[in-house]
C-alpha positions as CSV (number, residue, x, y, z in Angstrom):
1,X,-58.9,-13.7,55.2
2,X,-61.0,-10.5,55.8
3,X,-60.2,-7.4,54.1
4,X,-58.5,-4.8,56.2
5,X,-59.7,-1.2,56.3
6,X,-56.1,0.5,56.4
7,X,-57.5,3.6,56.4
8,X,-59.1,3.1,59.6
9,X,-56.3,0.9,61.1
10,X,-54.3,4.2,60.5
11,X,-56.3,6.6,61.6
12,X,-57.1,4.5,65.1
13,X,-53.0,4.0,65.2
14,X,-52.5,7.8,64.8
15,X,-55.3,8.4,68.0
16,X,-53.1,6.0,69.9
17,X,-49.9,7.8,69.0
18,X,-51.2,11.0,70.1
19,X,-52.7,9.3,73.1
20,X,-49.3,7.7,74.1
21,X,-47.7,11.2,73.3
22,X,-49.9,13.1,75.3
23,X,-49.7,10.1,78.6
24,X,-45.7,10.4,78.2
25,X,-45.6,13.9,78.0
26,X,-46.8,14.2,81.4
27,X,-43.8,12.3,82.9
28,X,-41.0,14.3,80.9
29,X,-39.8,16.0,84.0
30,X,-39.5,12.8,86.1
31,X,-37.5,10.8,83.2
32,X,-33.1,10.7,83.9
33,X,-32.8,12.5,80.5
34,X,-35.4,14.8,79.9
35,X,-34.0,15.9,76.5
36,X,-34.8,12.6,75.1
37,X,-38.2,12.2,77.1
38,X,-39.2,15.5,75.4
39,X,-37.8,14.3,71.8
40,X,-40.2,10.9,72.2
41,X,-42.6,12.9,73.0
42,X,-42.9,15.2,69.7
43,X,-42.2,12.2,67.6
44,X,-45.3,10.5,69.3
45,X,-47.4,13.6,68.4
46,X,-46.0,14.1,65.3
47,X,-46.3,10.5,64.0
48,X,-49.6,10.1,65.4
49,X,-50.6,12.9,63.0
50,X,-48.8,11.8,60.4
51,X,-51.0,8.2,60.6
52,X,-54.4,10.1,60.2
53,X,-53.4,12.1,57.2
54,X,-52.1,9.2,55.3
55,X,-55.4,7.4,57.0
56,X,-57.7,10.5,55.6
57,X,-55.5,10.1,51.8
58,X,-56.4,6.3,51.6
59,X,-59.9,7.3,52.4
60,X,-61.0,10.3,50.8
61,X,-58.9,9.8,47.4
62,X,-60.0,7.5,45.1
63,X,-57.1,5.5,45.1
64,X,-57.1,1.8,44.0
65,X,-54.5,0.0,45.5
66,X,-54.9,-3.9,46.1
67,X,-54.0,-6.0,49.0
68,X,-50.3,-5.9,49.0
69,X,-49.9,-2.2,48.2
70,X,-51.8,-1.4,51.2
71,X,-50.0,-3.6,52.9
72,X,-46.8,-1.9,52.1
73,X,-48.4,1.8,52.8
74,X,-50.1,0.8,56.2
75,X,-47.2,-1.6,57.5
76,X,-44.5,0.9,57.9
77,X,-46.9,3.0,60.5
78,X,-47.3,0.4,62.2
79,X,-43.8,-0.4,62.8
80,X,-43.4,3.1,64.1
81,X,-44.1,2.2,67.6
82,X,-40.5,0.3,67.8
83,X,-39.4,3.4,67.4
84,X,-40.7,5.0,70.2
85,X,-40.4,2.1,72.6
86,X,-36.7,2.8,72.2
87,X,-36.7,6.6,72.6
88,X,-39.1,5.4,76.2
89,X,-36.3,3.2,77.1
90,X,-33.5,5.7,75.9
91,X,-35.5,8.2,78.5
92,X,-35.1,5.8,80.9
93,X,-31.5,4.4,80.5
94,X,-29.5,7.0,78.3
95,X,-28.3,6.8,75.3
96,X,-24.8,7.6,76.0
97,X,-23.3,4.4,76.8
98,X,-22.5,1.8,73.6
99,X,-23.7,-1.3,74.0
């Protein structure tokens, strides 16, 4: 299996958050709740920054960390776009209603 870079995976992850932020931030007004729409949107921005430090940290420190612990540092990033696919949909559909 090839070695990862997960400091590049997160810094490319965190360009995509912003990206996404930046796309949805445009359609705020249009959204049924625009509370939410606007909360989804800082979270984008703010986790997309959050990605490139921790991408930067991995690369500029001289940290050794083997396979698995990268693995466990790179993998919850990456899981962060769940949560933003929910705050999309909670824009969408409201959030007031249990299921």
């Amino acid at each position: 299996m090839r070695e990862v870079n997960s400091s590049a995976l997160l810094m490319t992850n965190g360009s995509l958050l912003i990206l996404a932020g930046l796309c949805w931030g445009t359609i705020i007004r249009s959204t049924p709740h625009p509370r939410i729409a606007l909360s989804t949107h800082l979270t984008l921005l703010q986790h997309g920054l959050l990605n490139i430090a921790a991408g930067l940290v991995l690369k500029v420190e001289a940290i050794e960390l083997n396979g698995v612990q990268m693995w466990i540092v790179t993998l919850p990033h990456l899981v962060l776009w769940a949560v933003h696919v929910i705050g999309v949909a909670n824009a969408w559909w409201g959030a007031d209603k249990p299921v």
